[in-house]
LUMBAMAR-762986 format. One line per 8 residues: for each residue x, y, z of C-alpha. Coordinates in pm, whole numbers. Example, Ala and Ser with C-alpha at 12.3 -4.5 7.8 and 13.67 -1.06 7.14 Angstrom:
<recs>
1230 -450 780; 1367 -106 714
</recs>
This chain:
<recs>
-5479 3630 -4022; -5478 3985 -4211; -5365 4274 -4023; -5552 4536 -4241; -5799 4728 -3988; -5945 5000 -4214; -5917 5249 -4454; -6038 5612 -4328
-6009 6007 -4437; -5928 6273 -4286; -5926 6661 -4353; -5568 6800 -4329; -5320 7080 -4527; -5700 7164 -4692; -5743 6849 -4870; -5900 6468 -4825
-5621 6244 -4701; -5681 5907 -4759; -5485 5637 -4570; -5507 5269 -4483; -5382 5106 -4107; -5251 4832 -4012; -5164 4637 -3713; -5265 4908 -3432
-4988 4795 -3214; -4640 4888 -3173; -4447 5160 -3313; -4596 5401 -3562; -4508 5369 -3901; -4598 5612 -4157; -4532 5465 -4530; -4529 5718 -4846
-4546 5516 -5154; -4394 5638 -5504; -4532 5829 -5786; -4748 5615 -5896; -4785 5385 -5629; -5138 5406 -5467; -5159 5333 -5112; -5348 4977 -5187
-5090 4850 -5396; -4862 4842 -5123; -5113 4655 -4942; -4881 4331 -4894; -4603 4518 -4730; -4861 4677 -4519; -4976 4315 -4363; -4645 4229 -4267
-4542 4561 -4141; -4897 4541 -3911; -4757 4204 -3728; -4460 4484 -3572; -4571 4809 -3637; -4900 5070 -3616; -4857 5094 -4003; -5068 5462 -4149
-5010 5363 -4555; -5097 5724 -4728; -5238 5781 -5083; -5044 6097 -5187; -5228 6424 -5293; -5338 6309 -5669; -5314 5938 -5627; -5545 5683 -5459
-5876 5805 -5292; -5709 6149 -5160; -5806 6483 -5347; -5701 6501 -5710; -5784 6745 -5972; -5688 7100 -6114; -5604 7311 -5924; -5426 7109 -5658
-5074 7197 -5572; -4842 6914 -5646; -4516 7047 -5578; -4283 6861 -5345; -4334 7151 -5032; -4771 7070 -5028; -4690 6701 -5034; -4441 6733 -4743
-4721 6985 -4567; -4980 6687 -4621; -4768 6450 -4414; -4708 6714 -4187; -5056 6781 -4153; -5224 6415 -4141; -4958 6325 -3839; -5098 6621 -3632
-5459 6540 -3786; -5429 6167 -3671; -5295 6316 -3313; -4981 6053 -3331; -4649 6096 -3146; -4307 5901 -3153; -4392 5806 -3536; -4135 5744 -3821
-4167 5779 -4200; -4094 5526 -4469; -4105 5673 -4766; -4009 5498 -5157; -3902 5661 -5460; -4069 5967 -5453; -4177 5936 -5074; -3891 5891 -5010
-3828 6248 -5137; -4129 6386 -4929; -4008 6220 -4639; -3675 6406 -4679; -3892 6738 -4755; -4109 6664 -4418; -3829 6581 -4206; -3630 6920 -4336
-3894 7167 -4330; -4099 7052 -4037; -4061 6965 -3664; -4153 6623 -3643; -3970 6461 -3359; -3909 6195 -3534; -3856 5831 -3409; -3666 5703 -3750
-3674 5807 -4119; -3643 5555 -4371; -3575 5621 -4727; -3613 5338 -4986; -3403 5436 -5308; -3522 5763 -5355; -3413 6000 -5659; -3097 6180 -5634
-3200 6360 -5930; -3198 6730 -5860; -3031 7082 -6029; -2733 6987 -6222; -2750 6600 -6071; -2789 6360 -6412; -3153 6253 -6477; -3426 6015 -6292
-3341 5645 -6523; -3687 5600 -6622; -3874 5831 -6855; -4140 5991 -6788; -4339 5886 -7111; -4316 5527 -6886; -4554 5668 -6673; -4773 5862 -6916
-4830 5565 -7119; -4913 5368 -6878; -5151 5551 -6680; -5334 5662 -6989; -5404 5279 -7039; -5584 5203 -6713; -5755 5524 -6765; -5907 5377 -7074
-5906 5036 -6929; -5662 4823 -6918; -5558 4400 -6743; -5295 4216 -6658; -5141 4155 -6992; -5068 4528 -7047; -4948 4622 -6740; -4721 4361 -6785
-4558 4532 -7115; -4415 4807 -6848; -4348 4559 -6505; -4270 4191 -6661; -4096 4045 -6359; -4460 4137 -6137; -4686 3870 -6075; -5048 3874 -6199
-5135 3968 -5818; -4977 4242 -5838; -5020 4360 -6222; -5421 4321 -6160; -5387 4554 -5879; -5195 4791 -6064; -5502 4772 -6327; -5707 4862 -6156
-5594 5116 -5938; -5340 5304 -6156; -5632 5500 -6355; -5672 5695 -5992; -5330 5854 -6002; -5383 6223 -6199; -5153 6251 -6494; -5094 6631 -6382
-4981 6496 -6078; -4771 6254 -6184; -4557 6498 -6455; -4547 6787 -6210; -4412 6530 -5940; -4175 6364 -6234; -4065 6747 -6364; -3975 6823 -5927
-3727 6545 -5943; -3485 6784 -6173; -3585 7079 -6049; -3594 7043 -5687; -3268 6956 -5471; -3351 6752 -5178; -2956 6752 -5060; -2997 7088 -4913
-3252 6909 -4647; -3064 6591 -4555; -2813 6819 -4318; -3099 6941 -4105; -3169 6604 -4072; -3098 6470 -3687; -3317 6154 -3691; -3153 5837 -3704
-3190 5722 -4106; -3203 5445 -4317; -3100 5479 -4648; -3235 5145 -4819; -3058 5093 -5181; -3179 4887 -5485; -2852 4685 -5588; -3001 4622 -5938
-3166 4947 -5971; -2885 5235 -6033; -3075 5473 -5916; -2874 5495 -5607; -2473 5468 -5718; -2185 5462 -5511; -2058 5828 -5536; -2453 5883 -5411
-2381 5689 -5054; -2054 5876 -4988; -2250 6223 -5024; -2529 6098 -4837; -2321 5955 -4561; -2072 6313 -4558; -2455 6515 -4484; -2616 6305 -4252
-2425 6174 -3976; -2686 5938 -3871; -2717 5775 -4167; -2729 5392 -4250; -2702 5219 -4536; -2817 4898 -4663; -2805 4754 -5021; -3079 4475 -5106
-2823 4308 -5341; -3089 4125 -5607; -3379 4389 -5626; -3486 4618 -5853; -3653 4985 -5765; -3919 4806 -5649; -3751 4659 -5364; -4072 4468 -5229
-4166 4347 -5526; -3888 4181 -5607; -3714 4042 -5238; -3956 4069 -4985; -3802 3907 -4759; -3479 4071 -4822; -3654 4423 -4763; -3721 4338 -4418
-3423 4176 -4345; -3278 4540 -4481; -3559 4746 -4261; -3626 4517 -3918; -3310 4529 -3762; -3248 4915 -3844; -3591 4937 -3574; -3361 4693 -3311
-3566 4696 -2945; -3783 4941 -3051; -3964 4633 -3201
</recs>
């Protein structure tokens, strides 16, 4: 039996916020999906999340069915102030953010710059990219390409030149959905993972954390850990040994045997 309830928009940080919800029960769970992640395409994590958790899966500013086009800010700061804004707009309380890859980031940015009370912040191998830190692994011509492909139109079979492990499920969705996440968008939020230092946040940080690593990935290394770990005393760690960046995508089950237990009686 699906858990999905309905997708809805609301007016918050002066744009459309799109967002889809799940379960309706339990704890609230806010999820921030990647660059180029709309919120549908993480619709399978959002079922199972809905059997534990009030799950509120965001399209970020530029992606999905929230506002896109020139003009829009799409610096790291408005997409923290959107998540900001749609938790106050929504009238939750006790909530925590999961954020990937680039949510991931926002979540750090939200967490830092805002006062959310927060229940529990997740982060699922974000970018340590930053000033001086070495570069993000994948290009961004990656994402160019491929987004200028579903704009034109685009299946399975070319999606799967960029994602060949993915399962036709999955690279149909990404077909057909990927055309709705703005280039602009996409290179300003590629160019903010050099430019902007989300390390300076993670010591303002009080909420208890989960730092959720890709062990086939590298975008999270070992010398990464120890400096999370020396700026956030709250900070757990858990490696999902056989997955790439894509954690869900490739162990499902291993990403909540990573994320469940961090939640403990709250669930």
């Amino acid at each position: 039996m699906s858990t999905f309830l309905y997708g809805a928009n609301i007016a918050a940080n002066g744009i459309r916020q799109h967002y889809l919800r799940y379960g309706g029960k339990g704890p609230v769970l806010v999820l921030l999906p990647g660059i180029t992640s709309p919120a549908v395409t993480w619709g399978f994590v959002g079922e199972r999340l809905g059997l534990t958790f009030d799950t509120y899966l965001f399209d970020a500013r530029g992606r999905g069915l929230s506002s896109s086009g020139a003009g829009l800010d799409y610096g790291l700061d408005a997409m923290a102030d959107d998540v900001a804004a749609g938790i106050a707009a929504l009238g939750l309380s006790h909530v925590s953010i999961l954020g990937h890859s680039m949510g991931g980031r926002i979540a750090i940015r939200a967490a830092g710059r805002h006062s959310l009370a927060l229940e529990r912040l997740v982060l699922v191998d974000p970018p340590v990219t930053g000033p001086g830190r070495r570069q993000y692994a994948s290009p961004l011509s990656w994402y160019v390409d491929s987004i200028r492909l579903a704009v034109a139109g685009c299946g399975v079979e070319e999606m799967r030149r960029f994602l060949p492990t993915w399962s036709d499920e999955h690279l149909r969705l990404r077909a057909e959905w990927l055309h709705t996440c703005d280039e602009a968008a996409i290179v300003r939020s590629y160019e903010d993972f050099s430019r902007t230092d989300i390390h300076a946040d993670l010591p303002h940080i009080a909420t208890p954390t989960l730092l959720m690593v890709a062990g086939k990935a590298g975008v999270i290394r070992p010398e990464d850990i120890v400096e999370f770990e020396s700026l956030m005393p709250r900070l757990t760690v858990k490696t999902v040994t056989d997955a790439g960046h894509m954690i869900p995508w490739d162990d499902f089950a291993g990403f909540f045997a990573a994320l469940l237990p961090f939640f403990g009686s709250a669930i």
